[in-house]
C-alpha positions in Angstrom: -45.5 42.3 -7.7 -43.8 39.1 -7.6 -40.1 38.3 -8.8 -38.8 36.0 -11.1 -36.2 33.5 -9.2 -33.7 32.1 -11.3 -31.4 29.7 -9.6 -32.5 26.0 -8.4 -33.6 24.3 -4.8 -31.0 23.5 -2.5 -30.5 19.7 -2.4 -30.7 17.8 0.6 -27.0 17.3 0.9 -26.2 20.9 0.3 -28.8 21.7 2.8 -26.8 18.8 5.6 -23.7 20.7 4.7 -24.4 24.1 6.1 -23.5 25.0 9.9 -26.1 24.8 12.1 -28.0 27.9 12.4 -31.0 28.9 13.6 -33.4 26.8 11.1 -35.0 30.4 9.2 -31.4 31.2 8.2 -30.3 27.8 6.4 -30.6 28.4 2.7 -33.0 26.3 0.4 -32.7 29.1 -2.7 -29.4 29.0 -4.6 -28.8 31.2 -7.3 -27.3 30.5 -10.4 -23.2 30.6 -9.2 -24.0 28.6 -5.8 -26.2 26.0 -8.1 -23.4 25.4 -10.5 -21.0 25.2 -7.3 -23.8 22.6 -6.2 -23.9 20.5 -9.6 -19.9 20.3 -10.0 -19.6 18.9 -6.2 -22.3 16.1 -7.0 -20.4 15.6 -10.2 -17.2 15.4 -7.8 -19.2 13.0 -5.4 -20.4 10.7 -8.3 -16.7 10.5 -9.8 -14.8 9.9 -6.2 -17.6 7.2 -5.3 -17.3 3.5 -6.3 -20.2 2.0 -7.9 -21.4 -1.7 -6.7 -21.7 -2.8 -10.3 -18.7 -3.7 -12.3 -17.7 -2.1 -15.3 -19.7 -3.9 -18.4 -22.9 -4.3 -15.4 -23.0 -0.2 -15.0 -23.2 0.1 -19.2 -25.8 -2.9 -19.8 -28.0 -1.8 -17.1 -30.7 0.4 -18.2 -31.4 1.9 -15.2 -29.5 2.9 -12.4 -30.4 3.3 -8.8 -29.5 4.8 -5.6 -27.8 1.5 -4.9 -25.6 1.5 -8.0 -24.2 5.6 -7.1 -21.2 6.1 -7.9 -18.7 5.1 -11.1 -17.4 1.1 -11.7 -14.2 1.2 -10.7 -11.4 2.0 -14.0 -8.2 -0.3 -12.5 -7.5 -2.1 -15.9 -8.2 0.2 -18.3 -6.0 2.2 -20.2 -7.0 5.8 -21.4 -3.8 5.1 -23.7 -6.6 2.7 -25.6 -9.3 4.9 -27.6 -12.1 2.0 -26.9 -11.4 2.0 -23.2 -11.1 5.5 -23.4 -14.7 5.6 -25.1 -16.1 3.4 -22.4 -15.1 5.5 -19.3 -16.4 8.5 -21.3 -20.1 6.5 -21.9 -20.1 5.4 -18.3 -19.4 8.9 -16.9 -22.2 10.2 -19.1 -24.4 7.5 -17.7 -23.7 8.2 -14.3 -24.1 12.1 -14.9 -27.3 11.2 -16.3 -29.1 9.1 -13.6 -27.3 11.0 -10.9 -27.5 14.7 -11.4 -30.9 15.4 -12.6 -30.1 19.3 -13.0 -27.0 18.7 -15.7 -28.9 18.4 -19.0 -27.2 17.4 -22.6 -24.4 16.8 -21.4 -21.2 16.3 -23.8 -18.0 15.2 -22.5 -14.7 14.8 -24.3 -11.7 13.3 -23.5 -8.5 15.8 -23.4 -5.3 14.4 -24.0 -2.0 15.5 -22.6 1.3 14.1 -24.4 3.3 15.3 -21.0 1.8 13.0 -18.7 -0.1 10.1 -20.3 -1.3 9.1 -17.2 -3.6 11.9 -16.1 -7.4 11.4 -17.3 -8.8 14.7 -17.9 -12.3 15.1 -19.5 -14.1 18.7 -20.3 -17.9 18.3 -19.7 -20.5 21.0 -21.0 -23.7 20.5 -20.6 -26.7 22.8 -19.5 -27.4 23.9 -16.1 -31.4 23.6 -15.3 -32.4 26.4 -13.1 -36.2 27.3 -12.4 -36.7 29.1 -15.6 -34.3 28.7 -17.9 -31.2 26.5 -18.9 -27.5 28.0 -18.3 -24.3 26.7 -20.4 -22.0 26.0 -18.3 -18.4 24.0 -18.2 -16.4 21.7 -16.1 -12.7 19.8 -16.3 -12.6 16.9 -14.4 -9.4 15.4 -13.9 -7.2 12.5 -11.9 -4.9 15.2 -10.2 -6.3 16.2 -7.0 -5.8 20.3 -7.2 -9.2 22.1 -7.1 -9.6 25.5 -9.1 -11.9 27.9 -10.9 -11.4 29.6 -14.3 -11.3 33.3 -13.9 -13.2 34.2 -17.3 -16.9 32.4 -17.5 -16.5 30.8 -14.7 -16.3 27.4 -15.2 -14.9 24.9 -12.3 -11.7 22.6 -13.0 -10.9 19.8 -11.3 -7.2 19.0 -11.6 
């Protein structure tokens, strides 16, 4: 009798990233905690990678390729302003979109933090696309550079 896999493929980059070992022992499978640990560092790569196009070329575009990875570059625009604010958030759901094929309806909102106006911090749900089924799953990606996971539900911040 055969078993139901839930869980995802192993992308290529994933699959580069392991030691070498002898080639039957690399994994290709991931199941649902290492695929969600898979989506958030894509989501981490496409946020810490700087896009060819500039900022209004990314949103006019209508499709993005390999080429354009990454985000524009923000220098200039202040998350103080609810427009520019509005405009990061639309071009980080555009690059989420054309770059991480297994994050579906995605919905990211802007938090804001009155004690340090400077810090860009967005929560992003979506749903996680496994073999089978879609999971819910949440992420907090942030300007500060400290890395952590929250305990209950296990969602992934980025600080």
């Amino acid at each position: 009798m055969s078993r139901l896999k839930t869980g995802g493929y192993a992308p290529l980059f994933d699959r580069l990233e392991q030691p070498r070992k002898d080639e039957e022992e690399r994994i290709t499978w991931l199941d649902i905690k290492l695929l969600e640990r898979s989506v958030f560092r894509e989501i981490t790569r496409i946020s810490q990678t700087r896009s060819r196009l500039h900022f209004d070329e990314y949103l006019k575009k209508n499709r993005l390729t390999v080429l354009d990875y990454g985000l524009p570059d923000f220098y200039g625009y202040s998350i103080q302003n609810s427009d520019e604010r509005n405009k990061i958030r639309l071009v980080l759901e555009k690059g989420l979109y054309f770059f991480e094929p297994r994050f579906k309806n995605v919905k990211i909102l802007h938090i804001s933090d009155n004690s340090n106006k400077s810090n860009l911090e967005f929560h992003i749900s979506g749903d996680l696309q496994t073999q089978i089924s879609l999971e819910p799953v949440t992420f907090l990606i942030s300007s500060e550079e400290k890395i952590e996971e929250v305990p209950e539900g296990g969602d992934i911040l980025v600080n």
